[in-house]
Residue, then its C-alpha position, 0 to 999 in steps of 0.5 A: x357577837x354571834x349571828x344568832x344574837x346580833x340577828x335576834x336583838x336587830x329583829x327585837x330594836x326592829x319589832x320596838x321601833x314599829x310598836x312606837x312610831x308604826x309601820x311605815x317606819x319599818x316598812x321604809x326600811x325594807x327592800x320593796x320586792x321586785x314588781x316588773x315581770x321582766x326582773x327575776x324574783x330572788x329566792x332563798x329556799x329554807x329547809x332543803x331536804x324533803x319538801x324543800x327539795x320540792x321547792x326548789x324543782x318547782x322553782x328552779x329554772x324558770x325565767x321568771x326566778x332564781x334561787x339565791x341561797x339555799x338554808x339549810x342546818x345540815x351541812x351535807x344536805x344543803x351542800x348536794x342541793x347547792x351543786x343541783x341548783x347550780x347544774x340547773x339553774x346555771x348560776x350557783x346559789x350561795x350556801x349558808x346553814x343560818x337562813x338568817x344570812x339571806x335575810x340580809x341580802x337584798x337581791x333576796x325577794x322571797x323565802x320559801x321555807x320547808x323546815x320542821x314545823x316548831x321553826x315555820x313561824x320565827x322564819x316566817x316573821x323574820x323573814x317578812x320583817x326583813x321585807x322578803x315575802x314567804x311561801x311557808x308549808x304546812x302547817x303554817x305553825x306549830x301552835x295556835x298563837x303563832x299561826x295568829x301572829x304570823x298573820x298579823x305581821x303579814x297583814x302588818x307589814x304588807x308582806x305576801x304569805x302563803x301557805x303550802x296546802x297546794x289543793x287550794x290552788x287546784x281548778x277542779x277543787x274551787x269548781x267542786x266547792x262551788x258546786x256544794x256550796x251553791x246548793x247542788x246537794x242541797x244542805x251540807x250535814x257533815x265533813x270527815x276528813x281521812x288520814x289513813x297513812x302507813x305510819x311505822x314504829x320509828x324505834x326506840x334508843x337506848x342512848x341518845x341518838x349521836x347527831x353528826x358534826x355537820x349538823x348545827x343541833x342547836x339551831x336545828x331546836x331553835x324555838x324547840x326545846x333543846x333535849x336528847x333524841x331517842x329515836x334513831x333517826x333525826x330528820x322526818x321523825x320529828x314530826x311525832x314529838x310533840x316538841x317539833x312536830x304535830x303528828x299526821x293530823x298536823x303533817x299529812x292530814x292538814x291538807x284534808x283539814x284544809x279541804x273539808x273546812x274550805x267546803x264548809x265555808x267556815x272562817x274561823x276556828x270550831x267553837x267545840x271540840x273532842x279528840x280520841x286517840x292515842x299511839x297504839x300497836x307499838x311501843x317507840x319514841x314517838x308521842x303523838x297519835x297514832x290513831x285519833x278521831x277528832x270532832x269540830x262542833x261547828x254550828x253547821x255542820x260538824x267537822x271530824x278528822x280520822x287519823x289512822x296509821x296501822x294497816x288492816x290486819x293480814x294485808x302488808x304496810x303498802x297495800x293494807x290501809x283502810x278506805x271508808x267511802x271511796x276516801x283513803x287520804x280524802x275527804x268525804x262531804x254529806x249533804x242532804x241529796x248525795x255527797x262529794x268525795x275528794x281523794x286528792x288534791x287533784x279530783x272530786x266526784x259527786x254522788x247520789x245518796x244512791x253511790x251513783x255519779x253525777x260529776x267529777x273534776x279533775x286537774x291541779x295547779x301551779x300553788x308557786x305559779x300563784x305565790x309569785x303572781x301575787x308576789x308581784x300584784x302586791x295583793x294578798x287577796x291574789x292568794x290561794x292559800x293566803x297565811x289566815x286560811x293556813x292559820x285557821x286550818x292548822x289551827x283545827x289540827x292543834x285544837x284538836x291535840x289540845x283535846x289530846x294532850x289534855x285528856x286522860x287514858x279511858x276504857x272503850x266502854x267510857x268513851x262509847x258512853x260518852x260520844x252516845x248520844x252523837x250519831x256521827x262521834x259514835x260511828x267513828x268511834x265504833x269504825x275505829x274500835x273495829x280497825x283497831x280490834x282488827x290489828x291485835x289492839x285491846x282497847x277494853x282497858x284504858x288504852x285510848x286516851x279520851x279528851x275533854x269537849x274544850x269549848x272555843x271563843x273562836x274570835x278570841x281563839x281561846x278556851x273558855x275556863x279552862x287553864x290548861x288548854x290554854x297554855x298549850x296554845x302556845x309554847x315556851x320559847x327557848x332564850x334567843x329563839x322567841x317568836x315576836x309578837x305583832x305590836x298590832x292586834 
């Protein structure tokens, strides 16, 4: 029997066996993690070649750590940074392509993952139904459904689980919030989030992109759909397919999103919400926006996120992008007697309504420092980023490509009349018509696409009659890559 099967049907028997006689039954069969401060926390690093590679410096060669295994599907990769843990670390960790191989040792204490996205919920579950502990980026899921379960299980299990958006961990950020949040600005009217990031055409193939031989594809598509690539590059472009990855808004901007919600304080996911966007300027194998306004109707203050990766005309691809009141890759928050500009994860300054400064913060954090802390307190209360505020960020992100996804191609004239009678929808709709005249794209005919207002059960975190935003929450799992369900709601 392959791993993949025997790991699959043991994890199903295990998930049956807590649904019937409850948690401690599985929980007295997993290894408790290593609590004394003077035993080193074992780790498996799963997904190694962007972001992983940044796990592993943040880990490597601390007194406190030691890297196990590294997990990675492409062979190539995962060998190079075997070699480069071992001439840090001292001590040569264990290579596997299957991250499921680590699972099974119990010197492995905690997984910090960095894969595609479609694949952050199974090795997130997996990984804590095997007793292990997880550090998981963002976003923390590839739909709203799992994001959900992924915090079910955690609290289930009682497993730490803590999610990448490395902002949360920055002193001057939680002083920042404080500050709005005490009043200092008085009320809060709005939060807009800006993804203003170079975003090149990933072009187009002819034929299917020829996948080396030291990469298992198979495994690589996990959850996903398996099918042809068309783009020439496998790794990073996932992230615009819909199939495996959730665009900008989903990869640069859920750090954003992240910030704006955690300004407005709100603990669950908007009751309305209205995309309007579309991928423009080139034509490759990309489906996920390009360029996109997305509004959060929250019954406080409304929430908009701006995602936009073409540059200002005449100015070149690294100097040329946009900036909107002092945000590039930020976040701005408008409350009744100034507001606050976040252009960082590392800094905040608040204004008068005037533009005159009344204070900055500065300085980050160690987001790993925090994980393993509470990694060995045993209380997920100890988290910055604990799995829930992860899921409820990225949640924000899909409901928005929901919109997306569910709407239809619309004239500038039609989407101008429907946002009209919202000041704030308008004006960044009409900043966006302005970018976009301003590289060459006509959007007089229907360009854009224009998204339905899909209204929220935020408690239920369903659509409210509306079947086919629904079924977008979650995705079809393809067979032997199913991501269990919690059997505890």
């Amino acid at each position: 029997m392959s791993l993949s099967r025997r790991y699959f049907l043991k994890s199903a028997a295990a998930g049956a066996a807590v649904a019937a006689t409850g948690v401690h039954h599985l929980q007295a069969e997993t290894p408790p993690v290593s609590r004394s401060s003077n035993e080193k926390l074992g780790f498996a690093i799963v997904g190694v070649r962007g972001q992983g590679n940044n796990h592993i410096r943040s880990l490597v060669g601390r007194d406190d750590v030691e890297i196990r295994y590294i997990c990675d599907v492409d062979e190539t990769v995962g060998r190079k940074r075997q070699e480069e843990v071992a001439a840090k670390q001292g001590s040569k960790p264990e290579f596997v392509q299957d991250f499921r191989k680590a699972l099974d040792d119990p010197s492995v204490d905690c997984i910090s993952t960095a894969t595609p996205n479609h694949w952050h919920a199974l090795v997130s579950i997996l990984s804590m139904q095997a007793g292990k502990d997880v550090y998981v980026e963002k976003p923390v899921s590839h739909n709203v459904w799992e994001g959900r379960e992924m915090t079910r299980w955690a609290r289930h299990l009682g497993r730490i689980c803590q999610c990448g958006t490395q902002s949360r961990s920055s002193p001057s950020l939680k002083e920042a919030v404080a500050f709005v949040q005490g009043g200092k600005l008085g009320a809060i009217q709005y939060a807009i989030g800006t993804c203003y990031k170079p975003r090149k055409s990933i072009g187009k193939l002819d034929k299917p992109l020829n996948i080396p031989s030291t990469i298992d594809y198979d495994l690589w598509c996990g959850p996903a759909e398996k099918v042809d690539l068309y783009r020439p590059q496998l790794h990073y472009d996932w992230h615009w397919d819909f199939n495996t990855g959730n665009g900008d808004m989903g990869n640069q901007g859920i750090h954003q999103m992240d910030i704006a919600r955690w300004f407005l304080g709100e603990q669950a996911l908007s009751p309305r919400v209205m995309s309007i966007g579309g991928r423009v300027g080139y034509v490759d194998a990309g489906d996920t926006p390009n360029t996109q306004i997305v509004y959060h109707d929250y019954d406080n203050a409304p929430l908009i996120f701006e995602t936009r990766g073409l540059p200002k005309k005449g100015l070149d691809w690294k100097n040329g992008m946009d900036n909107y009141r002092g945000s590039q890759i930020g976040v701005i928050v408008q409350c009744e007697d100034g507001y606050v500009v976040i252009p960082s994860y590392t800094k905040a300054t608040a204004y008068t309504n005037d533009g005159e400064p009344i204070q900055t913060w500065s300085g980050g954090g160690g987001h790993h420092d925090n994980f393993i802390s509470a990694v060995r307190s045993r209380n997920h209360k100890d988290l910055n980023a604990d799995i829930e505020e992860g899921h409820l960020s990225s949640g924000l992100c899909h409901t928005g490509a929901i919109s997306h996804l569910v709407g239809e191609k619309a004239s500038a004239e039609r989407i101008a009349s429907a946002v009209r009678g919202n000041a704030r929808a308008a004006d960044s709709f009409d900043r966006m018509a302005a970018h976009l005249e301003a590289n060459g794209v006509k959007i007089d005919d229907p360009v854009l696409t224009l998204g339905p207002w899909l209204e929220m059960d935020p408690q239920a975190e369903t659509f409210v009659d509306n079947d086919a935003a629904n079924a977008l929450l979650k995705r079809n799992y393809r067979k032997g890559f199913e991501v269990p369900m919690c059997p505890v709601s």
